[in-house]
N, CA, C and O atoms as a printed pandas DataFrame, in Angstrom:
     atom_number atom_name residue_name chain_id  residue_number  x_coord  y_coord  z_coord
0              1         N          UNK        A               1  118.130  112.167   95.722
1              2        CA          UNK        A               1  118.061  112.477   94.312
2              3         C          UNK        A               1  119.149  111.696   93.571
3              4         O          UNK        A               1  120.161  111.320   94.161
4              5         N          UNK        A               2  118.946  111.470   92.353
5              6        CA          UNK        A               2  120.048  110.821   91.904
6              7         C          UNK        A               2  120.996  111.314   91.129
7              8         O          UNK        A               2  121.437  110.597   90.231
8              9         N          UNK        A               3  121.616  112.928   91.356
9             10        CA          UNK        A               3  122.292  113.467   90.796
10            11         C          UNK        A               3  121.991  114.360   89.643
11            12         O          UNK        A               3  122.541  115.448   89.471
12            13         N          UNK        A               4  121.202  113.907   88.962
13            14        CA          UNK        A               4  120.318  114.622   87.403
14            15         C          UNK        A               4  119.699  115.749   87.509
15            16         O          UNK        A               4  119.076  116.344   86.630
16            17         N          UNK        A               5  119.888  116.073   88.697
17            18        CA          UNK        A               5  118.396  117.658   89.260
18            19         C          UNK        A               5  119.193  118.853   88.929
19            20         O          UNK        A               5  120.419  118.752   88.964
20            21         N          UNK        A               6  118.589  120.075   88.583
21            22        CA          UNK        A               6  119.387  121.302   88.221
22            23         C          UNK        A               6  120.225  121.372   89.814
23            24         O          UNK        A               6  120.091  120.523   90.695
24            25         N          UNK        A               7  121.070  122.568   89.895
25            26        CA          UNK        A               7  121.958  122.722   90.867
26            27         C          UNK        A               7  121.264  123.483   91.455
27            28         O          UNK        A               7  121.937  123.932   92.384
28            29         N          UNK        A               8  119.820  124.100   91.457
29            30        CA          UNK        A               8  118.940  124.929   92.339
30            31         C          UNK        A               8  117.764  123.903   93.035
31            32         O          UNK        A               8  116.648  124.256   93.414
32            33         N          UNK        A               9  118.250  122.752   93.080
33            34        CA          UNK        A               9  116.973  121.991   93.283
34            35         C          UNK        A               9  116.685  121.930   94.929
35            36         O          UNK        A               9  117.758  122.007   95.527
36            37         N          UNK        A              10  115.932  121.852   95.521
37            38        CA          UNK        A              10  116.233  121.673   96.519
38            39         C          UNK        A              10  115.909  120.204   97.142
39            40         O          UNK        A              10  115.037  119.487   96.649
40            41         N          UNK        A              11  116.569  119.877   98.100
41            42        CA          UNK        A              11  116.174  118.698   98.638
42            43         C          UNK        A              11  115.186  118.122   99.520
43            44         O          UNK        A              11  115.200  118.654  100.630
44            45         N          UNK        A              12  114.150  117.003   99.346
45            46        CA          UNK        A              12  113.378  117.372  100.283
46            47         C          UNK        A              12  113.168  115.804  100.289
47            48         O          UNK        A              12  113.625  114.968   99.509
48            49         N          UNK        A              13  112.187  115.609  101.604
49            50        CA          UNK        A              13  112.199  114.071  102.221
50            51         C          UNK        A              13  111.036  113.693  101.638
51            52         O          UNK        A              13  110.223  114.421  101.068
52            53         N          UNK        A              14  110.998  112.696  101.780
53            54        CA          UNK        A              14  109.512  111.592  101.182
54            55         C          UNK        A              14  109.714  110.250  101.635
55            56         O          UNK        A              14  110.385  109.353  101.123
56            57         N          UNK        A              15  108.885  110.260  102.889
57            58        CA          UNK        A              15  109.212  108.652  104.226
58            59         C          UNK        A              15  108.260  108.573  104.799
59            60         O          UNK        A              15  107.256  109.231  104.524
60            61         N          UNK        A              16  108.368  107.512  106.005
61            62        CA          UNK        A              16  107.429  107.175  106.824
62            63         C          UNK        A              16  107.788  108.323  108.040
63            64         O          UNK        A              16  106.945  108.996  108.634
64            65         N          UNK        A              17  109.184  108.362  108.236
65            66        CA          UNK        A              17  109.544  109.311  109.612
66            67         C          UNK        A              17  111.335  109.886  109.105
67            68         O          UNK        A              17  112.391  109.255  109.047
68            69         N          UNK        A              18  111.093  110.933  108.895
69            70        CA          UNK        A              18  112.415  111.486  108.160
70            71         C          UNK        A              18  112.987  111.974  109.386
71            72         O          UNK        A              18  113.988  112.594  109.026
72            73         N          UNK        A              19  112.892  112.036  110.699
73            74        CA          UNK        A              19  113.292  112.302  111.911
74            75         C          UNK        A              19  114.365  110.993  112.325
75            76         O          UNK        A              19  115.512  111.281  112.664
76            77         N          UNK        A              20  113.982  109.732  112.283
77            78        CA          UNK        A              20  114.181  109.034  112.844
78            79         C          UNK        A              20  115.332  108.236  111.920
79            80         O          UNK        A              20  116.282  107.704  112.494
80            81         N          UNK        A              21  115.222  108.188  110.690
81            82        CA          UNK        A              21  115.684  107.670  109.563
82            83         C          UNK        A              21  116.944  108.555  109.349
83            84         O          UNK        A              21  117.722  108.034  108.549
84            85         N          UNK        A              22  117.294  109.563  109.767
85            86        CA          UNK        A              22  119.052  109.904  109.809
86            87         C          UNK        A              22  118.920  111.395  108.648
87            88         O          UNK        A              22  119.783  112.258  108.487
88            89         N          UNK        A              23  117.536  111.305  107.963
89            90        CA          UNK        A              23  117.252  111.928  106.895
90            91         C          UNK        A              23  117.960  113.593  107.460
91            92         O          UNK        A              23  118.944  113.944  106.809
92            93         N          UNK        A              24  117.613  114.328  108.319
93            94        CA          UNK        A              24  117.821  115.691  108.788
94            95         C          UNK        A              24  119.018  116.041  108.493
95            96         O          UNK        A              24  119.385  116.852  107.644
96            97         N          UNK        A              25  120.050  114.980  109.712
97            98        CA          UNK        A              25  121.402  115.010  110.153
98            99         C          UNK        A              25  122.221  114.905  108.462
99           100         O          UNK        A              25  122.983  115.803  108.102
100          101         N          UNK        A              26  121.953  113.845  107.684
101          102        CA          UNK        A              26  122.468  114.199  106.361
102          103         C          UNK        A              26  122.571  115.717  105.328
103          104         O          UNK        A              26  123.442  116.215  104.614
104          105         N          UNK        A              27  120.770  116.180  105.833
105          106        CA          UNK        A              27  120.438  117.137  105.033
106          107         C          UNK        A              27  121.420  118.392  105.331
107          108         O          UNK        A              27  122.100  119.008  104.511
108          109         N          UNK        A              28  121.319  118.587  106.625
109          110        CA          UNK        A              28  122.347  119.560  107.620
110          111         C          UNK        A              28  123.605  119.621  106.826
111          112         O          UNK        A              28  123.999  120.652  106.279
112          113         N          UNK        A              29  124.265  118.391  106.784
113          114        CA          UNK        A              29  125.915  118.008  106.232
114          115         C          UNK        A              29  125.910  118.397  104.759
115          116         O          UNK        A              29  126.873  118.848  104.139
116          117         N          UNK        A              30  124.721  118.165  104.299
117          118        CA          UNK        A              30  124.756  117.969  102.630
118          119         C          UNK        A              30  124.353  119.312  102.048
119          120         O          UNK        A              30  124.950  119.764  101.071
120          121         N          UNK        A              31  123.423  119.910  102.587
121          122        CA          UNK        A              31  122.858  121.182  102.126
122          123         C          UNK        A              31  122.866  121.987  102.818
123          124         O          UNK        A              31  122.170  122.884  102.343
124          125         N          UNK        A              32  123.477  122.413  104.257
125          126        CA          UNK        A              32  123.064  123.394  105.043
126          127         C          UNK        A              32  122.327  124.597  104.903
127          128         O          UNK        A              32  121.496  125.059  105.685
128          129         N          UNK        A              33  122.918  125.283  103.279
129          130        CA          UNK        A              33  121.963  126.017  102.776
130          131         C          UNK        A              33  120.599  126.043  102.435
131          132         O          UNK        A              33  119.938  126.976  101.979
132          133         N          UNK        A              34  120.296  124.995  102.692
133          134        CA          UNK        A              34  118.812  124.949  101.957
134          135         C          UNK        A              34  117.753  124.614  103.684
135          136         O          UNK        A              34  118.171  124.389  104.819
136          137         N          UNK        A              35  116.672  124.699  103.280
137          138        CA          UNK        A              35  115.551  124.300  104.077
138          139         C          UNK        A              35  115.235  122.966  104.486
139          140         O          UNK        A              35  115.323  122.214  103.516
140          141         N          UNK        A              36  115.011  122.568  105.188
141          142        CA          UNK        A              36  114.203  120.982  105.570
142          143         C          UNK        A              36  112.752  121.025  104.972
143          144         O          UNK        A              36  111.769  121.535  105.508
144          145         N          UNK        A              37  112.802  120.470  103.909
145          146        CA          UNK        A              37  111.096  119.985  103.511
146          147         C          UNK        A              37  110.924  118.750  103.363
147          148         O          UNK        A              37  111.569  118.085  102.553
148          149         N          UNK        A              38  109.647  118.083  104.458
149          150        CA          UNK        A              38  109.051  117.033  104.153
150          151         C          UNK        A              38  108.228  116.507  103.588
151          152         O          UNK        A              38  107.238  116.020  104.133
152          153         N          UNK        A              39  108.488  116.487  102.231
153          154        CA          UNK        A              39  107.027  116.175  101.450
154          155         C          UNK        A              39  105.828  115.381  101.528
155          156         O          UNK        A              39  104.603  115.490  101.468
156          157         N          UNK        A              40  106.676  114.594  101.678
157          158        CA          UNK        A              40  105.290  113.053  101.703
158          159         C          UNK        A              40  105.324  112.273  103.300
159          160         O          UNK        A              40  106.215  111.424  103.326
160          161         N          UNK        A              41  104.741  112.355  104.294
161          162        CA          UNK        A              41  104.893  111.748  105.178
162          163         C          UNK        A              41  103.667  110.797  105.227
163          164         O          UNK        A              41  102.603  110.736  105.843
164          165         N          UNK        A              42  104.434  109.974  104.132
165          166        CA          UNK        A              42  103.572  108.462  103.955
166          167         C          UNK        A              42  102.653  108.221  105.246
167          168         O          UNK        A              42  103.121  107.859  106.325
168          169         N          UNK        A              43  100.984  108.517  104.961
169          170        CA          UNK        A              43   99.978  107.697  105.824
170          171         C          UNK        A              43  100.319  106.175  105.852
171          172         O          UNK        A              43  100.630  105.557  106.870
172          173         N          UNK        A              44  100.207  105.600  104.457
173          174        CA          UNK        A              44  100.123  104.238  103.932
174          175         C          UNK        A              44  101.057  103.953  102.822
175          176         O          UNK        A              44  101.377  104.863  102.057
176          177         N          UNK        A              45  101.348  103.198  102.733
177          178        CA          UNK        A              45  102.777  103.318  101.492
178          179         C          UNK        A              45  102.381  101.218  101.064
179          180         O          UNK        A              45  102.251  100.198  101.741
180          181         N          UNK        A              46  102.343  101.532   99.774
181          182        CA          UNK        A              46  102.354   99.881   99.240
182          183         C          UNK        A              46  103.121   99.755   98.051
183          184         O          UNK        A              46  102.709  100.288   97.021
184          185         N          UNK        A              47  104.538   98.906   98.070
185          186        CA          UNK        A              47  105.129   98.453   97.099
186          187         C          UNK        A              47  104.482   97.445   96.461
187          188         O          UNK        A              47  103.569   96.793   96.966
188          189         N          UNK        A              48  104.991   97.269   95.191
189          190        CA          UNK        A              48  103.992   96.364   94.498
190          191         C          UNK        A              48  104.215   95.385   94.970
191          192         O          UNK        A              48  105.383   95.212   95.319
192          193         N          UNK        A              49  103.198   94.259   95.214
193          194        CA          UNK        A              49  102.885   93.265   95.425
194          195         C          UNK        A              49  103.401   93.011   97.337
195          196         O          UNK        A              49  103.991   92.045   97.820
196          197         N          UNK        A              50  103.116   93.730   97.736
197          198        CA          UNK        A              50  103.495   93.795   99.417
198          199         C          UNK        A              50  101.968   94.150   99.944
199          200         O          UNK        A              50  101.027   94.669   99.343
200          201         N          UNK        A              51  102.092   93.664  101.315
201          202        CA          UNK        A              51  100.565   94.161  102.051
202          203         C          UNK        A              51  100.601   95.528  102.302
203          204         O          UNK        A              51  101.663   96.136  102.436
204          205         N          UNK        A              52   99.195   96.195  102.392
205          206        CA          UNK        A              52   99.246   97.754  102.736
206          207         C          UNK        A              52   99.778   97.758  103.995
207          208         O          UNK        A              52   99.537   96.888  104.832
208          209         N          UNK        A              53  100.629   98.884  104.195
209          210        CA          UNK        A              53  101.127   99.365  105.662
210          211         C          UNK        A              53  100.258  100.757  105.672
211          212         O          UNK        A              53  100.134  101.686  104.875
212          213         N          UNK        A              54   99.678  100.424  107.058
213          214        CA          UNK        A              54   98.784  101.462  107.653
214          215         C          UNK        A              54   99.409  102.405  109.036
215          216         O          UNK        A              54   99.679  101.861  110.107
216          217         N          UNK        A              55   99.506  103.275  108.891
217          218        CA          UNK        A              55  100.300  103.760  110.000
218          219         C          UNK        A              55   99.214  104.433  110.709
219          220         O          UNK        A              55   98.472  105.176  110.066
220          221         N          UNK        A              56   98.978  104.198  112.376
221          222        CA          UNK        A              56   97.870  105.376  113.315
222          223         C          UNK        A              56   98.251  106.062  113.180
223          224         O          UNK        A              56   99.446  106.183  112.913
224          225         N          UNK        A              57   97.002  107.379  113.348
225          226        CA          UNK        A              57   97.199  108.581  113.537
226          227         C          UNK        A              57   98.024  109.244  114.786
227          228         O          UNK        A              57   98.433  110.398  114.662
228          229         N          UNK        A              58   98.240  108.591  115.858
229          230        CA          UNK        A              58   99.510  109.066  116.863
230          231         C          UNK        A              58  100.815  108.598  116.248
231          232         O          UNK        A              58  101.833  109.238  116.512
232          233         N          UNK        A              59  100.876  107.562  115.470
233          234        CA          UNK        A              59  102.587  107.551  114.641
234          235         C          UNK        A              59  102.579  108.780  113.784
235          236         O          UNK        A              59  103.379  109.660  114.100
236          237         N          UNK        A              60  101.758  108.990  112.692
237          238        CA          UNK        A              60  101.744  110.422  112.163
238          239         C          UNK        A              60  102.319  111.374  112.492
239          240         O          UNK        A              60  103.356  111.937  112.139
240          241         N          UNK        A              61  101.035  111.643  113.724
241          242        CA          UNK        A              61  101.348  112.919  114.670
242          243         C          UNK        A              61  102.958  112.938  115.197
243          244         O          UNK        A              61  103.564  114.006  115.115
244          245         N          UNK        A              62  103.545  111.913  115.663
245          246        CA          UNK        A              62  104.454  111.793  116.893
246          247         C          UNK        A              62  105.728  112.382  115.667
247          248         O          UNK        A              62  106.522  113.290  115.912
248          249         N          UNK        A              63  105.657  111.588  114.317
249          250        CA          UNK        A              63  106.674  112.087  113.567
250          251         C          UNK        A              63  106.723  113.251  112.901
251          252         O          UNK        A              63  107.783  113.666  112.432
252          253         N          UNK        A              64  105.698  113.834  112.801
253          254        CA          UNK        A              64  105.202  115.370  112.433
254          255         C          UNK        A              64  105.954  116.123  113.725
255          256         O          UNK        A              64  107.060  116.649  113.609
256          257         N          UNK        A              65  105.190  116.097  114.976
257          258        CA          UNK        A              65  106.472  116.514  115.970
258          259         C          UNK        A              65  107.974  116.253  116.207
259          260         O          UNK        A              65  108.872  116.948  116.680
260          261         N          UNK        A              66  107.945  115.523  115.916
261          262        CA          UNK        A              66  109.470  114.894  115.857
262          263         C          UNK        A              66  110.583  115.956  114.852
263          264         O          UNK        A              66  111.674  116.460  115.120
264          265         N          UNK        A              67  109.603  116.001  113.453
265          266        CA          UNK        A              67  110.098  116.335  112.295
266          267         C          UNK        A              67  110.470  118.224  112.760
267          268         O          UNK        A              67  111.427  118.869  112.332
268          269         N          UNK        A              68  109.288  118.780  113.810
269          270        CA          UNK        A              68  109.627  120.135  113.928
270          271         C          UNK        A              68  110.552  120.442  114.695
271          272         O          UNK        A              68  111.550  121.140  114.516
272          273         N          UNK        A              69  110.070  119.724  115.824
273          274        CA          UNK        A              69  111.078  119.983  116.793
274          275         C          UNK        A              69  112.929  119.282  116.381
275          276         O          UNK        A              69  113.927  119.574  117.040
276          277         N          UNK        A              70  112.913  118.579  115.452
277          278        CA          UNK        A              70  114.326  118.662  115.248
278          279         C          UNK        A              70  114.827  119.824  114.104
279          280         O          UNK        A              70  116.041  119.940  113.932
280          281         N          UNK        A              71  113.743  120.824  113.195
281          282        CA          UNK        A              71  114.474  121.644  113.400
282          283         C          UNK        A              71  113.769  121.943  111.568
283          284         O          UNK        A              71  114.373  122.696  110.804
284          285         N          UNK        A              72  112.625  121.303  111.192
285          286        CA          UNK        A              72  112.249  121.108  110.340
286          287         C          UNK        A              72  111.048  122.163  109.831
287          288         O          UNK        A              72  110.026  122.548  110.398
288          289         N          UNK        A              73  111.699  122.509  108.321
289          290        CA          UNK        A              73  110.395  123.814  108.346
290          291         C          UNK        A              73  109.563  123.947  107.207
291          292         O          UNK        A              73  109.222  125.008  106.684
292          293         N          UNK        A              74  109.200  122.569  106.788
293          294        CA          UNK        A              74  107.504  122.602  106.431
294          295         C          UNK        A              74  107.299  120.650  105.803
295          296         O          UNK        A              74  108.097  119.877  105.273
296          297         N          UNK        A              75  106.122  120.539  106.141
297          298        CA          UNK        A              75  105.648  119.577  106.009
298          299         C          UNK        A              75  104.148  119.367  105.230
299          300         O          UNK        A              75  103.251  120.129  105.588
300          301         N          UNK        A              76  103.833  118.316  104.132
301          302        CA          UNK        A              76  103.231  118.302  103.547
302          303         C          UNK        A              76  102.181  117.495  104.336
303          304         O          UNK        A              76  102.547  116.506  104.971
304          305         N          UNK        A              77  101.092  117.819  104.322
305          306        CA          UNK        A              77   99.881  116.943  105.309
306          307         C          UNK        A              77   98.999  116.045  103.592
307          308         O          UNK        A              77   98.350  115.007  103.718
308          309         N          UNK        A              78   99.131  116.501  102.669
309          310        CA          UNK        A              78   98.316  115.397  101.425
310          311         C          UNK        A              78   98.783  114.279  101.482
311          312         O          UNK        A              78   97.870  113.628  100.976
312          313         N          UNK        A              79   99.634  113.506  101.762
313          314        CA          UNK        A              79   99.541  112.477  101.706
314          315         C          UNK        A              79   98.873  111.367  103.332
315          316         O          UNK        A              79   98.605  110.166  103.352
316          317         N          UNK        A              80   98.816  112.164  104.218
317          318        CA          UNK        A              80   98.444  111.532  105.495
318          319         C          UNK        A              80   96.580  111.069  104.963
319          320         O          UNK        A              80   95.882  110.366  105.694
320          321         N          UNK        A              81   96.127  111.569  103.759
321          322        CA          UNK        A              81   94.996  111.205  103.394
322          323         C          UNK        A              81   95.117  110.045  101.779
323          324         O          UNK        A              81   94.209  109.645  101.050
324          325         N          UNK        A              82   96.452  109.830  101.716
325          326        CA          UNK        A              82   96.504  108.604  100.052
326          327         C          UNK        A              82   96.737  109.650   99.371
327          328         O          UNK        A              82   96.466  109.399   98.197
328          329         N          UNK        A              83   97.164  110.884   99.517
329          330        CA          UNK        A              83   97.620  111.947   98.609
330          331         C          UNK        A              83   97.024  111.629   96.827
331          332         O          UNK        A              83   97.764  111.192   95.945
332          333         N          UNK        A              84   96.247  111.813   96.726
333          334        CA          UNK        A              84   95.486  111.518   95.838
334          335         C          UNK        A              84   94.076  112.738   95.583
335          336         O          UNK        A              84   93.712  113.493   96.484
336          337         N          UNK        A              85   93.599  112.717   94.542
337          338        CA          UNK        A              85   92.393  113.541   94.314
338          339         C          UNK        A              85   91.275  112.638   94.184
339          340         O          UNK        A              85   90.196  113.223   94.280
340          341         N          UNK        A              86   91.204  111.497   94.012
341          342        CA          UNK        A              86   90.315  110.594   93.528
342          343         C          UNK        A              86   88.415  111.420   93.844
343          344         O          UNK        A              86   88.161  112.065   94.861
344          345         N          UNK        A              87   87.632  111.220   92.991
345          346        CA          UNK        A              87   85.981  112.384   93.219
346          347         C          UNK        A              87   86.172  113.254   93.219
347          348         O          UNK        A              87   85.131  113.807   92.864
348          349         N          UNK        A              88   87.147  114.208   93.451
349          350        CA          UNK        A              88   87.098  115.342   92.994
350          351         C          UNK        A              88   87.103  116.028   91.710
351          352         O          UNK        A              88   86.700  117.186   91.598
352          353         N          UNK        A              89   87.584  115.289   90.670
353          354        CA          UNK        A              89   87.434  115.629   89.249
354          355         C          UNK        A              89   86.408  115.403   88.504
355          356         O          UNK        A              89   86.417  115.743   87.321
């Protein structure tokens, strides 16, 4: 976050693998009080003008496990589909 969030905000991840990326071990140091939430565990992620990155469904999975078993307690599955509504409206 970049500082601007009320002081009740809580912190939460948005990555390819918030396990692996140091993301937890910070959260632990930084917030102990608060919960581990992983919001977005990017299926596919495209910066502008970069090629799509496609991640398999066993990288998914492996960091979804990863993410619990280090200690993590909830994870968002909408984006493993382009987190998007697109036809449904």
């Amino acid at each position: 976050c970049n500082g601007l969030s009320a002081n009740s905000t809580i912190e939460t991840c948005n990555g390819c693998n918030c396990f692996d990326d140091g993301w937890m071990d910070q959260h632990r140091r930084d917030h102990p009080d608060q919960p581990m939430l992983y919001t977005e565990n990017w299926g596919w992620f495209q910066p502008w003008g970069q090629a799509l990155g496609i991640r398999t469904p066993q990288d998914l999975s492996y960091s979804a496990g990863e993410w619990f078993a280090g200690g993590g307690a909830y994870l968002s599955y909408y984006m493993w589909h382009g987190g998007n509504h697109y036809g449904r409206t």
